[in-house]
Each structure stands twice: as C-alpha cells, then as structure tokens.
C-alpha positions as CSV (number, residue, x, y, z in Angstrom):
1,X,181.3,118.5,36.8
2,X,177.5,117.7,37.7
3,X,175.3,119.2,34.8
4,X,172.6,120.1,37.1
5,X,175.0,121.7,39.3
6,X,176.2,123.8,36.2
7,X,173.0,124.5,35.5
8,X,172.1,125.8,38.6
9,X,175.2,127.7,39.0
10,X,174.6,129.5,35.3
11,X,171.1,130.6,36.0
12,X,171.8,132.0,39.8
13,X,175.2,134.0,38.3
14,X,172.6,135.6,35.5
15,X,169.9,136.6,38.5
16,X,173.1,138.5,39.5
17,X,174.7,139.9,36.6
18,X,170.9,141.2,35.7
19,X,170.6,143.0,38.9
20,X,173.7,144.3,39.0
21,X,173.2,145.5,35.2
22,X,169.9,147.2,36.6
23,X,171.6,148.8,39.8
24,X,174.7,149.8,37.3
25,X,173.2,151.3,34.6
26,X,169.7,152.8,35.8
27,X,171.6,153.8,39.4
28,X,168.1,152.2,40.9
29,X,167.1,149.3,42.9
30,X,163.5,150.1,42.7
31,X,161.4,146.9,43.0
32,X,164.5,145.1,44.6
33,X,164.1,143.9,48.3
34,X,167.6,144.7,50.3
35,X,165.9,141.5,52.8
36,X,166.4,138.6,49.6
37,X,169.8,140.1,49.2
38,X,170.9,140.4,52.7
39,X,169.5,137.0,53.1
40,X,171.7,135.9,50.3
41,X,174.9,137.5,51.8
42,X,174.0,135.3,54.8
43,X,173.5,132.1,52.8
44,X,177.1,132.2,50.9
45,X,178.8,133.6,54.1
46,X,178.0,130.8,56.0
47,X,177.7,127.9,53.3
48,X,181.6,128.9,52.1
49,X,183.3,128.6,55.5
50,X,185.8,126.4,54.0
51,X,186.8,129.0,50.9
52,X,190.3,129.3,52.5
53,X,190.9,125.9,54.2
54,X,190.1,123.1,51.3
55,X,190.5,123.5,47.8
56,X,188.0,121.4,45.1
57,X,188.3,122.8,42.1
58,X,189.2,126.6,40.4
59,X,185.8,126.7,39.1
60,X,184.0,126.0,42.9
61,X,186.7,128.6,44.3
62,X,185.8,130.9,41.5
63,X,182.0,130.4,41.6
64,X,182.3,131.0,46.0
65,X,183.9,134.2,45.6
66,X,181.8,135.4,42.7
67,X,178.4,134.4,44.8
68,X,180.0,136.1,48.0
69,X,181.7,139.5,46.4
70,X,178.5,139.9,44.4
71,X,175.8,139.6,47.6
72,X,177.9,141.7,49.4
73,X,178.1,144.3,46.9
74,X,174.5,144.6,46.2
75,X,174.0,145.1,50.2
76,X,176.3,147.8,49.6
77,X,174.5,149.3,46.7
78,X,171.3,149.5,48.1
79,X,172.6,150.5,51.7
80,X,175.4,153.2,51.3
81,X,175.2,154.0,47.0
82,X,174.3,157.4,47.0
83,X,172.0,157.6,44.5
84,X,171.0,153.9,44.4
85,X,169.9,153.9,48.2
86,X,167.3,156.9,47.2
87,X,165.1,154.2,45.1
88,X,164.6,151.4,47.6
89,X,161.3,151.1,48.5
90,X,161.3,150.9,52.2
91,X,157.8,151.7,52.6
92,X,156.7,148.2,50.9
93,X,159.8,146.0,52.0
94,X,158.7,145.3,55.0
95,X,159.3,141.9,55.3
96,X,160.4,140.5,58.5
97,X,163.5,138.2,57.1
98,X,164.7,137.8,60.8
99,X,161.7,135.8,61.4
100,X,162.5,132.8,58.2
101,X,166.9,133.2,59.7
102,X,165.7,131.8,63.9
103,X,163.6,128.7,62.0
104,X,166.2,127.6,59.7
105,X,168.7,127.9,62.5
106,X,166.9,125.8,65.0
107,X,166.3,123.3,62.4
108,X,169.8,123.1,61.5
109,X,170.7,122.5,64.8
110,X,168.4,119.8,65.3
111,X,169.0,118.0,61.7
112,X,172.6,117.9,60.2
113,X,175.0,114.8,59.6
114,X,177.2,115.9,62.3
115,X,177.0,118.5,65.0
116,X,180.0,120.5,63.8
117,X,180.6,124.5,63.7
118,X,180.7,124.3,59.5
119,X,178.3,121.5,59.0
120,X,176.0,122.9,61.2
121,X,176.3,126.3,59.1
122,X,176.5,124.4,55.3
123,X,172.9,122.9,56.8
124,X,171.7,126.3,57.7
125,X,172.4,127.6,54.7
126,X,170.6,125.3,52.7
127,X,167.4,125.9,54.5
128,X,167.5,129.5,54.6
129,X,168.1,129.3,50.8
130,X,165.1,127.3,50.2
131,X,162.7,130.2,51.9
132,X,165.5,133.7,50.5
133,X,163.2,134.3,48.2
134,X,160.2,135.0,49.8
135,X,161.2,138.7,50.6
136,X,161.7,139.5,47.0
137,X,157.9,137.9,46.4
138,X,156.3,139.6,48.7
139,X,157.8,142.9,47.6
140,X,156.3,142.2,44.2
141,X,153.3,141.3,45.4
142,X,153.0,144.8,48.0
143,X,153.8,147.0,44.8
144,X,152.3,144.8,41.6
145,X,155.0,147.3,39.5
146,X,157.0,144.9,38.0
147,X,160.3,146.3,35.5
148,X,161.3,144.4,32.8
149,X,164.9,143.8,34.5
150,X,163.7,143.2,38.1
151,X,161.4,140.8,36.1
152,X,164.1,139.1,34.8
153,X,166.2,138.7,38.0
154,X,163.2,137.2,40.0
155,X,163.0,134.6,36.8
156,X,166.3,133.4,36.9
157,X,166.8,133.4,40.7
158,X,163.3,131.2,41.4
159,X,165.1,128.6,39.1
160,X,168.5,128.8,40.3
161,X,168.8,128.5,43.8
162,X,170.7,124.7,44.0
163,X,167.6,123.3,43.2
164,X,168.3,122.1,39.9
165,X,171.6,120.5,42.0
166,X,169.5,119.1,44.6
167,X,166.9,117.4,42.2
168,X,169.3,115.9,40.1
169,X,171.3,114.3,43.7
170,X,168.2,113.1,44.8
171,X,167.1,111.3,41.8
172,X,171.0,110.0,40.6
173,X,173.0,109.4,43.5
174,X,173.3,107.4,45.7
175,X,174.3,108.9,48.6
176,X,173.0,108.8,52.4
177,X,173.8,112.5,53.1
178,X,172.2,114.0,49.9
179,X,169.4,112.0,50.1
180,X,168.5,112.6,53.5
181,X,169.1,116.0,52.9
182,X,167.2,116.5,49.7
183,X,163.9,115.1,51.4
184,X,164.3,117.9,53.9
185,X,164.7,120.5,51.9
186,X,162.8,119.1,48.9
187,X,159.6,121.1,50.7
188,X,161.0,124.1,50.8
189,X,162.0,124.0,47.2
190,X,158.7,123.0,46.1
191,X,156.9,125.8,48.2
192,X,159.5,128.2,46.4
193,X,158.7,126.9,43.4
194,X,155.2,127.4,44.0
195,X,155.1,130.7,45.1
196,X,157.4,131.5,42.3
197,X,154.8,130.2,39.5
198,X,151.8,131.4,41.6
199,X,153.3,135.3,41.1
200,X,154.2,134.9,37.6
C-alpha cells in the first residue's frame, strides 16, 4: 500500500464523513454546493468502471464503494431530503459545472494511453477531479459565510483529491503512464491548490 495513496484516501473519506456529519446532524446543507458534489458522483461513477469486473485488493473495493455510495447520497440529500433540500443555497450556486464536464471530456478523448471505453473514462475522471472543486469555491466566495463544518470539509477535500497519490507517482516511480499522466494533470492540481490557499 502507497502511503501517499493512503494519505490521500484518509483525508478525502474525512471531507465526507464531515459533510455528511453536517447534513446528518444540523438537517442543512447550507454553504454546500450540490455542483462539487454532483461533480464528484461523476468522477467515482466513471473512474470505478471496473468495481465489478477486477478485483485488487478489499481495501480499493471498499474504498470505491465507500467514495461512490457516499457521492450519491449526498446528491440525494441535497436534492430529495425534505428538510435538507430547504437550505441549499440556489440563489448563489450558480456555477455552470457543465461547462468544466465538455473540456475534460474532449481532452480525454484526445490524451489517454489507449483509446478504450474505461480508459478513456479513468482519464476523464482524473481531469474533472483536478477542476471538482471549483464549484464549492466559488460558492464560498458568492456568500463569504463560512461554518465551522463546511470549513472543515472544503479543508480536507482541497488536500485530498489524489493529489497527494499523484505527487508521490510522479516523483517515485518510474512508470511511463503515471508520469505522462501526472504532467497533465499536475496543472490542474496546482491551480486547485492555488485557489484553494488563495480563499483560505
């Protein structure tokens, strides 16, 4: 097991269990966008195409279904929770998240390791991952009313994201496919990054 990995793994499942102890407990999902998390549905959906045809390890199987059932559920939350949906802020997340999904198709399209139906998704998903968060940022930005648990989410999600994973490939392996990919999403990560440290 890659530490960085680990890492990575560990600080994107507490963005999650934070936000779901927010939506839980306070029944609110004020200062949440529903576009980072809809975005994030996409991202797992179509990175763990292969859940049910190869098996790596209990703890990847685990960690895929945890990322998965948790996006999912959050959508559902803010969507169809009766008394959640009443505190999203529609007025102010207004972000258009179908704009950042065309790009990071096309690009995938024109920049994988081979031009097949999962690889060509796995790619996708990595790109879209790198821009997810710029929903949620923008949303903070719009309303400048910041809770101590939304707070806390944003934190652990700007630092999450794979790019812990990614670094550490980039830097310690030596393999073609990571280190072609890491340069092209590398950019991406550091203009999250940025924006991340430029709002806090």
């Amino acid at each position: 097991m890659n530490a960085f990995r680990l890492a990575g793994d560990m600080t994107h499942l507490m963005s999650v269990l934070v936000l779901l102890l927010k939506i839980h407990t306070i029944k609110s999902c004020a200062g949440v966008s529903l576009k980072i998390q809809e975005l994030y549905a996409l991202v797992f959906a179509t990175r763990y195409l292969d859940l049910f045809t190869s098996f790596i390890s209990l703890y990847n199987t685990s960690m895929k279904l945890i990322f998965l059932g948790s996006s999912f559920s959050i959508v559902w939350y803010i969507r169809r929770h009766k008394m959640v949906r009443r505190s999203y802020d529609k007025e102010h997340d207004t972000f258009r998240h179908q704009f950042i999904v065309l790009p990071c198709i096309l690009l995938a399209l024109l920049i994988h390791e081979k031009f097949t139906f999962k690889e060509v998704m796995w790619t996708f998903s990595i790109y879209l991952e790198a821009v997810a968060i710029l929903p949620q940022l923008v949303l903070l930005q719009r309303t400048k009313n910041i809770d101590n648990l939304t707070g806390q989410y944003v934190f652990f999600l700007g630092f999450s994201v794979e790019s812990l994973s990614w670094e550490n490939r980039s830097v310690f392996e030596h393999n073609r496919r990571h280190e072609e990919i890491s340069k092209l999403t590398m950019p991406g990560l550091v203009a999250q990054k940025k924006a991340f440290c430029e709002e806090y």
